[in-house]
C-alpha positions in Angstrom: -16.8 -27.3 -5.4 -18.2 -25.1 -2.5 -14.6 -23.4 -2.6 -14.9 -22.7 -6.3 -18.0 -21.3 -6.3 -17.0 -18.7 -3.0 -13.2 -18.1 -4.7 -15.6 -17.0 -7.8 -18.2 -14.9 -6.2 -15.7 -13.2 -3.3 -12.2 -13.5 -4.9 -8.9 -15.3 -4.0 -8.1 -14.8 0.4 -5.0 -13.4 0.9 -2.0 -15.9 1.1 -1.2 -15.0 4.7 -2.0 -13.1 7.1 -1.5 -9.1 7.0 1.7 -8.2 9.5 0.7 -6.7 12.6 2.4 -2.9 11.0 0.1 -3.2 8.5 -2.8 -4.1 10.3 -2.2 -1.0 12.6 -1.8 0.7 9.5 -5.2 -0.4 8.4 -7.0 0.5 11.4 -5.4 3.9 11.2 -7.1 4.3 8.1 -10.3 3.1 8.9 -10.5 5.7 12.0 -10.2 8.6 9.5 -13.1 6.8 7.5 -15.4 6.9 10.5 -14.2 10.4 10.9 -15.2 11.1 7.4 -18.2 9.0 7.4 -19.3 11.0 10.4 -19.1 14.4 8.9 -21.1 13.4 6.1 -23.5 12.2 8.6 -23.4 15.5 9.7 -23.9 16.9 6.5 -27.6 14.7 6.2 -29.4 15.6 9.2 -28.3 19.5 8.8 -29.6 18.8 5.0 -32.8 17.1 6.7 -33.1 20.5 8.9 -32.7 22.7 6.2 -35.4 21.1 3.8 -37.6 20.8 7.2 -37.2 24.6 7.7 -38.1 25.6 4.1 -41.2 23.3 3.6 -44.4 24.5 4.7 -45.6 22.6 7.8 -49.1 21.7 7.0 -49.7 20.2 10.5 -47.8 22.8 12.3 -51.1 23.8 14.1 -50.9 20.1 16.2 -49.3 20.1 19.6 -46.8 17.5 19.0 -44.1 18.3 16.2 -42.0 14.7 16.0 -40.0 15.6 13.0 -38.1 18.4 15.0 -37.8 16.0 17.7 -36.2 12.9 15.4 -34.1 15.5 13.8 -32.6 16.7 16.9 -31.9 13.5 18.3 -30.3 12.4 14.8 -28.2 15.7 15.4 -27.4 14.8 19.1 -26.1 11.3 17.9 -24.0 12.5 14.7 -22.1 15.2 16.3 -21.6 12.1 19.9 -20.8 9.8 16.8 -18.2 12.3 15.3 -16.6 13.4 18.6 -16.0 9.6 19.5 -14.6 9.2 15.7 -12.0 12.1 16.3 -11.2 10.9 19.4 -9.9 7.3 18.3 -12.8 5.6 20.7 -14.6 3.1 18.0 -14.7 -0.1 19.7 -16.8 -2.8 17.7 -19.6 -3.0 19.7 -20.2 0.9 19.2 -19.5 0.8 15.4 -22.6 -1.4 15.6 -24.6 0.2 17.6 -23.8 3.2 15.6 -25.2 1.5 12.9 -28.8 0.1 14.7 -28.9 4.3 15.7 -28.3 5.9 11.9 -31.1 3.6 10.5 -33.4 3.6 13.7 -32.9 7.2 13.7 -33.8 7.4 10.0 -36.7 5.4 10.3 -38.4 6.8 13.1 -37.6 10.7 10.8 -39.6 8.9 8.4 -42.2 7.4 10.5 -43.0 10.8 12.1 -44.2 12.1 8.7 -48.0 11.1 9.2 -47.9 12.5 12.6 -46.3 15.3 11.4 -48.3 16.5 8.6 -51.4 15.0 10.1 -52.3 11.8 7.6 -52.8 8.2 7.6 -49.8 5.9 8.4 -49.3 4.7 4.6 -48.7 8.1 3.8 -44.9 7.8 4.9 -44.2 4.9 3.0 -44.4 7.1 -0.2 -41.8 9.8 1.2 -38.6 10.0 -0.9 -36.8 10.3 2.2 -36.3 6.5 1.9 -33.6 6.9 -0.7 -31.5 8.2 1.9 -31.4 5.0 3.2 -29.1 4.0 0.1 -26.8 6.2 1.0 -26.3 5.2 4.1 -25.4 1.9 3.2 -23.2 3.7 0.6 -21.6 5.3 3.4 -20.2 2.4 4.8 -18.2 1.4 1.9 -15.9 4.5 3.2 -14.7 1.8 5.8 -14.0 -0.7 3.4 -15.1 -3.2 5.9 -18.0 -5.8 4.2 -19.5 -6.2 8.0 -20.3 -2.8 8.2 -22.4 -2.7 5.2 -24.0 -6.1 5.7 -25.3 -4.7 9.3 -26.3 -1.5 7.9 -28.5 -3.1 4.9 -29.9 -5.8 7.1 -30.8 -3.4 9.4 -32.3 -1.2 6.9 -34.5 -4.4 5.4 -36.0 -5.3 8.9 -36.4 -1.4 9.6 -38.5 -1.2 6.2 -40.2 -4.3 6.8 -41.6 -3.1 10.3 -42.7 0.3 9.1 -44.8 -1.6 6.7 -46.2 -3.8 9.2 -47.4 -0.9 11.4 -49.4 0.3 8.1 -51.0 -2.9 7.9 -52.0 -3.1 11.4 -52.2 0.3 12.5 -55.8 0.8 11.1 -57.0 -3.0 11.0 -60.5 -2.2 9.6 -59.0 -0.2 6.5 -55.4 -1.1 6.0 -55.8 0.9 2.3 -53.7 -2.4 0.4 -54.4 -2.8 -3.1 -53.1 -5.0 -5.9 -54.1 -2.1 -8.6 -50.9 -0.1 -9.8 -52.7 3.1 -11.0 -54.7 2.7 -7.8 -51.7 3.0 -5.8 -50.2 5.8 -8.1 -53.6 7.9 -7.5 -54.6 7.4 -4.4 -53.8 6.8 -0.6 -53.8 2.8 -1.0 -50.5 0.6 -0.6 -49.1 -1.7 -3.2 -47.1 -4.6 -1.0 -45.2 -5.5 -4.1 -44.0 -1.9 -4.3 -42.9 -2.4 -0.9 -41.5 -5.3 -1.6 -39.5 -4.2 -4.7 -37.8 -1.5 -2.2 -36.9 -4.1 0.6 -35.8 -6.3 -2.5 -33.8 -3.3 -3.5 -32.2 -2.5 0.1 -30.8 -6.2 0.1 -29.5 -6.2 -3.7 -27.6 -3.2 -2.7 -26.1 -3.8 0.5 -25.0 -7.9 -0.9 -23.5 -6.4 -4.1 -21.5 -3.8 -2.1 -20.9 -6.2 0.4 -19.2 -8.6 -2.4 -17.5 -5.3 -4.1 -16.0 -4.1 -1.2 -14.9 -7.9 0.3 -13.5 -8.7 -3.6 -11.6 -5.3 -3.5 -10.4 -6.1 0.6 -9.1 -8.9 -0.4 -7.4 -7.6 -3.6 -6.0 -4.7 -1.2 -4.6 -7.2 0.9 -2.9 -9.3 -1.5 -1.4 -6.1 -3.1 -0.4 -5.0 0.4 1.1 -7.8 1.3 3.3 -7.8 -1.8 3.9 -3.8 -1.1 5.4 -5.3 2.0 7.4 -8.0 1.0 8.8 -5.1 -1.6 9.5 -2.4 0.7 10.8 -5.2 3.3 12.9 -6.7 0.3 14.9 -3.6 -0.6 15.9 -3.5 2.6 17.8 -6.8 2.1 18.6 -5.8 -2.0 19.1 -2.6 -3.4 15.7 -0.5 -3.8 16.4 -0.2 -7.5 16.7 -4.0 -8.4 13.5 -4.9 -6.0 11.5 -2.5 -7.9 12.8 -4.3 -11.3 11.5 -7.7 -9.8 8.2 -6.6 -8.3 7.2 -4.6 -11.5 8.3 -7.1 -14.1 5.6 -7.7 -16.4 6.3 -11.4 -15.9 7.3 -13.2 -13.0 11.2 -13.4 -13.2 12.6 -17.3 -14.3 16.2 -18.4 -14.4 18.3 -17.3 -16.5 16.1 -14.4 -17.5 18.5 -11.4 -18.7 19.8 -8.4 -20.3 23.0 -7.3 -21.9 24.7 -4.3 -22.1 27.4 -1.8 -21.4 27.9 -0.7 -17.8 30.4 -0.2 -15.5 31.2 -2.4 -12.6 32.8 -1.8 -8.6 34.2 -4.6 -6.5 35.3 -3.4 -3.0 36.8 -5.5 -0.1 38.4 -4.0 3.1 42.0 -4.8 3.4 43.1 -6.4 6.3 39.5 -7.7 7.2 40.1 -10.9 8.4 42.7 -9.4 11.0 40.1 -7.1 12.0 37.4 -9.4 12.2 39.9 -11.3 14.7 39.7 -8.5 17.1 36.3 -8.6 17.6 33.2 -9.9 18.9 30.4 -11.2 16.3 28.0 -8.1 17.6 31.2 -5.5 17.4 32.1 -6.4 14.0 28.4 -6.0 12.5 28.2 -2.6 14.3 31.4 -2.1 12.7 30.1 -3.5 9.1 27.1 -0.9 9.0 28.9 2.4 10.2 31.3 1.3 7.1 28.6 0.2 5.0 25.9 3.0 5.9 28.8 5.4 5.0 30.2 4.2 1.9 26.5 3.3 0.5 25.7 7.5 0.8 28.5 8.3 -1.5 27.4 5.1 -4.1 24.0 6.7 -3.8 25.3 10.4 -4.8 26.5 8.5 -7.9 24.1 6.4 -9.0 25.3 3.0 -8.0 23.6 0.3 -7.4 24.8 -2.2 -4.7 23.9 -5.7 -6.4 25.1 -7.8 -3.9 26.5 -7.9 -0.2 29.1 -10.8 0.8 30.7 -10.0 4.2 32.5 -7.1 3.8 32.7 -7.4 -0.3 30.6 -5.2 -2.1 29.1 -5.0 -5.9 28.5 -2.2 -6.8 26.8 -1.4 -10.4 26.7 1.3 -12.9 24.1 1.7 -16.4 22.8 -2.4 -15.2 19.5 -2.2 -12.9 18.7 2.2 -13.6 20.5 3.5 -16.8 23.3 6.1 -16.6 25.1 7.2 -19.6 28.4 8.3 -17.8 28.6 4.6 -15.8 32.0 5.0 -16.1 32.8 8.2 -14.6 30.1 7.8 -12.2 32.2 4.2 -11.5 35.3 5.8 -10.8 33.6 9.3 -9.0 32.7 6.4 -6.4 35.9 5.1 -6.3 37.7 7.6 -5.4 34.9 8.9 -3.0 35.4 5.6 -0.8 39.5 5.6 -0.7 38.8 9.1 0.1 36.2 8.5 2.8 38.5 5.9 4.5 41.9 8.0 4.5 42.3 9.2 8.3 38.7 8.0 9.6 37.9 5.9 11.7 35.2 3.6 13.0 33.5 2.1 15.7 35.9 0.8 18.4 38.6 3.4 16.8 39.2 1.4 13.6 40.4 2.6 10.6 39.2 0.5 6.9 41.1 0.9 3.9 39.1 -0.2 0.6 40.5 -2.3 -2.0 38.3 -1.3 -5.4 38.4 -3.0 -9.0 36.8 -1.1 -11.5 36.2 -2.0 -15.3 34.0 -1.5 -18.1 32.3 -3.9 -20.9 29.6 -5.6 -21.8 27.5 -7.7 -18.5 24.5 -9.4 -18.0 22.1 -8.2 -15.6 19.7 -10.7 -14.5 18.4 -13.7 -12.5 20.5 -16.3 -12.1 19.6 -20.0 -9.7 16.5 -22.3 -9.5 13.1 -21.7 -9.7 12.6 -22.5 -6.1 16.0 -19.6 -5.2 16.9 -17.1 -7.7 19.7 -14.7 -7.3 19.5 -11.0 -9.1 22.9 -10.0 -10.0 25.8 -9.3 -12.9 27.7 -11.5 -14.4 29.6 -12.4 -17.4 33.7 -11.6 -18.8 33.8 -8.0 -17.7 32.4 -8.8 -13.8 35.2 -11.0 -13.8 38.2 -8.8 -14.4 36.5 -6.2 -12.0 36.9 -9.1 -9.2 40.5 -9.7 -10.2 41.8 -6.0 -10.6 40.5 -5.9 -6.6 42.3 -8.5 -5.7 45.5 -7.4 -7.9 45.4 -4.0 -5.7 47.7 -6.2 -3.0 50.2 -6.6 -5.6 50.8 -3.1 -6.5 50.2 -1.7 -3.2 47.4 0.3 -4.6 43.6 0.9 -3.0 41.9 1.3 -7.0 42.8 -0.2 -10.1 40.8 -0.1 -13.6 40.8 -1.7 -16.5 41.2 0.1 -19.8 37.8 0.3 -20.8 37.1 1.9 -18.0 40.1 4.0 -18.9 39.1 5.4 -22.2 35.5 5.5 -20.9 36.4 8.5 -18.6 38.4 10.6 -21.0 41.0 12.7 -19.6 38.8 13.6 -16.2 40.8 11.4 -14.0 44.9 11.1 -13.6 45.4 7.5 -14.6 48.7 5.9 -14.2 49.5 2.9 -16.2 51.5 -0.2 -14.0 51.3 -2.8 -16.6 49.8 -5.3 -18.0 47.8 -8.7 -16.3 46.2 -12.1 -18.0 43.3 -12.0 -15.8 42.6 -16.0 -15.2 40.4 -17.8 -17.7 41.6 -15.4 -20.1 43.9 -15.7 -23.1 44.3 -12.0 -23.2 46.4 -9.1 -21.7 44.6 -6.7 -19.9 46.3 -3.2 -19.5 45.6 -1.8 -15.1 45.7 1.8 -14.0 45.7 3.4 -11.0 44.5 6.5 -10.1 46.2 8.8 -8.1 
């Protein structure tokens, strides 16, 4: 029950904790906030100055002038403050003291109003200056750290609370209270339930910020936390089809998909079980990304999408996860770019990789396929499948890219196809016709 009720008032906690890069990120962020916090700190007290400066000074004959003085001080803090902002020194037990100074400071400025202009201590409780104590509690919402406000409003409650305990005792024999409103309007007496109402008003403030900003902290935590598993997940699948799973108005389910025309590329290097021989487990995956990193910039220049990895076997699709109208050129402009790439280059550990491609056009299915628990994002369907056997059939004819003839007709007359026959792709009943490109 006490669960429900604190999941209601401060939101849902964060499902784990933030990575150690993102909490460095955090903390990067909240130094520029004290940074900003601190020049608008600035801005106040040269505000207060300014004001102090153009209003007449009805007790300026006295000896002792304490507003200057609080001023100053305020000044001499703020611009410490801001120098240890810029400078990345903010331990914890500064921020806090920084707080006990801002709203001491303020305090005491307000304080030093009946000494200043010569009149009974209850006449600063009527200053306006006291709104200023809203904003700094404001303020600390630019840190977007609950703590920071709590300490600030609590020690703006207990600040209040003591400057109207010195008007009650400071003249014992005429403390001026009264329990008449109009009285208090109209005269020099206090009104404890005016008083009252404020400090009832500092604490409203600072717990409903407090609860805003801890509700939206946590909210910016879950999202970041799924703005990390994103970014971290497109390192593992293409960019293109995380960004189709993490936006998805509903959470993907199995067998959740989408049909239409697009192009598909199966590669395999030839000979890579000879290679792999060769070589340690390390030298063969330094070898797999210098051969991966470089055929993935030329799928990129065209628009592919790498849907899946499977040792050195790639899927590559066209018009399935982003839309492209010429999938199939675009297909076949990658094609070529990879059998191109590999003719008379070599690797790491002077290798050279030849690439076997399968290329064919039709109608696939894009879309999650698996168990609820373990879903897998790629193509399938009758068209994926003769892609996967026209690869394979490039050992037969000696070739590094075959197409089918969709794929064929597709690309018009901008590539030199060569017909070599015809194939019953297994599982199927019918001929398909294979070109080559040259």
């Amino acid at each position: 029950m006490i669960d429900t009720v604190l999941r209601f008032i401060f939101g849902d906690k964060p499902p784990a904790e933030l990575p150690e890069r993102v909490r460095d990120d955090i903390t990067r962020q909240q130094r520029e906030s004290e940074m900003l916090i601190g020049w608008v700190q600035l801005g106040l007290v040269l505000t207060f100055a300014t004001l102090y400066a153009l209003a007449p000074k009805t007790g300026a004959h006295a000896m002792f002038q304490p507003v200057p003085w609080a001023i100053g001080a305020y000044l001499l803090f703020t611009v410490l403050r801001l120098i240890s902002a810029h400078r990345a020194f903010l331990p914890q037990w500064l921020l806090v003291s920084s707080v006990i100074m801002d709203m001491g400071l303020l305090m005491f400025l307000i304080w030093s109003f009946h000494i200043q202009y010569e009149q009974p201590a209850f006449f600063y409780l009527k200053a306006p200056t006291v709104m200023y104590v809203f904003i700094f509690i404001a303020l600390r919402a630019l840190r977007f750290e609950p703590r920071y406000i709590l300490f600030t409003g609590i020690a703006a409650v207990i600040g209040w609370i003591a400057m109207v305990a010195y008007v009650i005792v400071a003249d014992p024999e005429n403390p001026m209270i009264t329990r008449n409103y109009v009285d208090y309007l109209t005269s020099n007496a206090v009104l404890i339930g005016a008083e009252v109402d404020k400090i009832l008003s500092i604490a409203v403030v600072t717990g409903v910020l407090t609860v805003a900003v801890l509700r939206a902290q946590r909210a910016m935590n879950r999202a970041v936390l799924d703005a990390t598993a994103a970014n971290d997940l497109s390192r593992f699948v293409s960019r293109e089809v995380a960004e189709r799973i993490t936006t998805a108005d509903q959470a993907v389910e199995p067998g959740d998909g989408e049909s239409r025309v697009g192009t598909v590329v199966f590669t395999d290097i030839e000979g890579f079980s000879t290679v792999s021989e060769k070589l340690s487990p390390q030298e063969l995956a330094s070898l797999l990304n210098e051969y991966f990193t470089a055929t993935s910039e030329i799928i990129d220049r065209h628009g592919g999408v790498i849907t899946q990895f499977q040792g050195d076997l790639m899927l590559i699709t066209f018009n399935a996860v982003t839309p492209d109208e010429d999938h199939a050129r675009n297909a076949m402009r990658t094609a070529v770019g990879i059998r191109d790439l590999n003719n008379g280059r070599t690797y790491c550990h002077g290798l050279g990789l030849k690439t076997r491609c399968g290329v064919n056009t039709g109608d696939i299915v894009i879309g999650a396929i698996g168990s609820r628990e373990r879903l897998t994002f790629t193509v399938h369907g009758d068209q994926v499948n003769v892609a996967a056997r026209l690869e394979q059939l490039n050992k037969e004819y000696g070739s590094y890219i075959l197409a089918g003839e969709n794929t064929v007709a597709a690309c018009g007359g901008d590539f030199d196809f060569n017909e070599v026959g015809e194939v019953t792709v297994r599982g199927r009943g019918t001929p398909t016709r294979v070109f080559t490109v040259t």
